[in-house]
N, C-alpha and C positions, 0 to 999 in steps of 0.2 A: 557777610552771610553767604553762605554757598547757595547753589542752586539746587541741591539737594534739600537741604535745609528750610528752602523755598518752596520747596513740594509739598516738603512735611507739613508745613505752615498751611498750606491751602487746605491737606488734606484733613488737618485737626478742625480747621475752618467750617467744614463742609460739616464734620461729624457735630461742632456745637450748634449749627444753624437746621439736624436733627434732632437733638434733645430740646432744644426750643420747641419746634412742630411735632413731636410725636404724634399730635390728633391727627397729621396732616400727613398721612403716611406716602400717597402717591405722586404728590407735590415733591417730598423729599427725593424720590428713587428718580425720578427725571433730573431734580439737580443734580443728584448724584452721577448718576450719567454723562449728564453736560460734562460733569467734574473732574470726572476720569476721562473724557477723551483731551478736557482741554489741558491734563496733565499728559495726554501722549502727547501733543503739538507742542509743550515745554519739553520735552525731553530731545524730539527730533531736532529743536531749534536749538537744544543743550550739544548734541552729537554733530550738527552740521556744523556749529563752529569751533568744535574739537577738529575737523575732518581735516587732512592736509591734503593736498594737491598730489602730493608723493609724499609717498612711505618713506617717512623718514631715514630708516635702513637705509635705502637708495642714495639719499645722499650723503652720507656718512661712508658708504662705498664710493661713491668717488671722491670726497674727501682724500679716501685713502690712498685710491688710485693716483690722487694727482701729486699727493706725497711722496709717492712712489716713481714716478711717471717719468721715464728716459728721455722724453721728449721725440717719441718715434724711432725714431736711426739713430740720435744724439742720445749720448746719454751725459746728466748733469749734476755734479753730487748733489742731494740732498742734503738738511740739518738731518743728522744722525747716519747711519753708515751705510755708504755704498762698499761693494767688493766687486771686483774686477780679476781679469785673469786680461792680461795683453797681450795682444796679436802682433805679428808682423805682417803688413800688405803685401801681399804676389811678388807686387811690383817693385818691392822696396828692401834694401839692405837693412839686415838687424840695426848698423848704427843709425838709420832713419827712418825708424819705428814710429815714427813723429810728425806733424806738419802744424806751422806756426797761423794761427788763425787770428784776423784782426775783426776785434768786435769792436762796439762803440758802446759808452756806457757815460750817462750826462753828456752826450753832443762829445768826448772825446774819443780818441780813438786809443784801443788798449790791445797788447796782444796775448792771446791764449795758446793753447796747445793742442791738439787733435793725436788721438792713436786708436785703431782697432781694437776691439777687447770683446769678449764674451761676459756676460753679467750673471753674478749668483743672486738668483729668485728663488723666491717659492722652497728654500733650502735644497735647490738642484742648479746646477748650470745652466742657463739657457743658450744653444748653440749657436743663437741665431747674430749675425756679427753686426754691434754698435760699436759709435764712435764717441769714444770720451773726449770729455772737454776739459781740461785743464786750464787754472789757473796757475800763475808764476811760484805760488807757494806751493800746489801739489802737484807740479812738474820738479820742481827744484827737487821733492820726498822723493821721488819717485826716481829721479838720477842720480841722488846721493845711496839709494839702498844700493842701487845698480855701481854704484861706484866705489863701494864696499868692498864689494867683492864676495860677498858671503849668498848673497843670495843673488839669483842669475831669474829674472822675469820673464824674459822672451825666448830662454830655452822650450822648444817643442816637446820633450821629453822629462826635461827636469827643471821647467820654469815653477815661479811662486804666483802665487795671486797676489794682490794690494789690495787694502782695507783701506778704503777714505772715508775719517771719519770729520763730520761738519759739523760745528756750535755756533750758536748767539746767531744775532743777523746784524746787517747795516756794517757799521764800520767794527764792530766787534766779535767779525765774523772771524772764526780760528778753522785752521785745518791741521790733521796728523794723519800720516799714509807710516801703515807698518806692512811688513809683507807677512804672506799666510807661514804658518808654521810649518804645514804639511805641502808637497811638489803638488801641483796641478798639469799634468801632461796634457795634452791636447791633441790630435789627430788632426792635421789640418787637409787629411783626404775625406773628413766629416763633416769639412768648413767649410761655406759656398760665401766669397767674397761679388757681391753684385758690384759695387764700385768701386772706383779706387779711391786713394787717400786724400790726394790730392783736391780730386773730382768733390767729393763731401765737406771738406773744408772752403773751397769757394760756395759752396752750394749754401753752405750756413753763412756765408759774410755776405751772400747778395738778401740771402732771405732776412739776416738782422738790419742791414739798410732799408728794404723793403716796409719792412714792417715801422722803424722810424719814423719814413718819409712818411706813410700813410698816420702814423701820430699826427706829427706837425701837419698836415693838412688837413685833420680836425679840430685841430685847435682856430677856435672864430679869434680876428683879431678887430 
């Protein structure tokens, strides 16, 4: 039975415990009374434990946020599709557009791949410069389109973006990097590089130890 349902209930209550009393008219109009306020205290006590703490909306936005979420400076594909446009660092020759990054992943140690790139949000470029993280398979795409020949990624002028798209999770995790159809130029007197390549990719392999070591020393044994 609902709690509406249960109002009802009371309220039919009140009206047959009147057609009993009618001689008793004044008697009646104070229960009635009583009746109605103790069905506002059922209602408030119906609505305080509807109330959430936060608006739900709220976390449903960051839900989405964290779906979304670059990881700050890094950025890390997501299950479903990141887009990229790659950079080449200051500091760095187009062939080492690149810096090989060792993460640790179950206590072993695995290597990744680091490069510059600016990310398509929001259906606009965002100019502001992240560092992708590649795995072995969507570095491998991403040197074989390059190795093609047909599409040139790190041209300034006439480079393509890549599409990494992410499914399934755990061991039946897939990936596919195609390149954009359309050139992506880039102006890279619009580009403000704060670090370099090199600098970001130690900066992620002290912070992923970090954060391990602080696991394992929660762990009670």
């Amino acid at each position: 039975m609902t709690d509406l349902d249960q109002m009802q209930d009371y309220e039919d209550l009140v009206y047959a415990e009147h057609i009993l009393e009618k001689s008793d008219q004044d008697p009646f109009l104070d229960r009635l009374d009583r009746s109605m306020k103790r069905l506002d205290e059922i209602e408030v006590i119906i609505m305080a434990e509807k109330k959430y703490t936060v608006d739900v909306s709220k976390w449903e936005d960051k839900l989405k946020n964290l779906d979304n979420s670059s990881g700050g400076n890094y950025v890390f594909p997501q299950v479903g599709t990141t887009k990229v446009r790659l950079l080449v660092s200051p500091e760095r020759e187009a062939e080492e557009f690149y810096e090989p990054v060792s993460r640790l992943f179950r206590e072993q140690e695995k290597t990744q791949y680091m490069a510059p790139c600016i990310v398509f949000e929001d259906k606009t470029w965002n100019m502001d410069v992240k560092y992708l993280n590649m795995n072995k398979t969507v570095f491998k795409g991403i040197l074989s389109i390059m190795a093609g020949g047909e599409y040139d990624l790190l041209s300034p002028d006439k480079g393509h973006a890549v599409q990494i798209t992410r499914t399934g999770e755990g061991l039946k995790t897939q990936y596919t990097v195609l390149p954009s159809m359309q050139q992506v130029p880039v102006d890279y007197g619009m580009i403000e590089f704060e670090y370099e390549l090199n600098e970001m990719a130690r900066e992620l392999e002290a912070s992923d130890r970090k954060d391990k070591t602080e696991e394992y020393e929660d762990v009670p044994f």
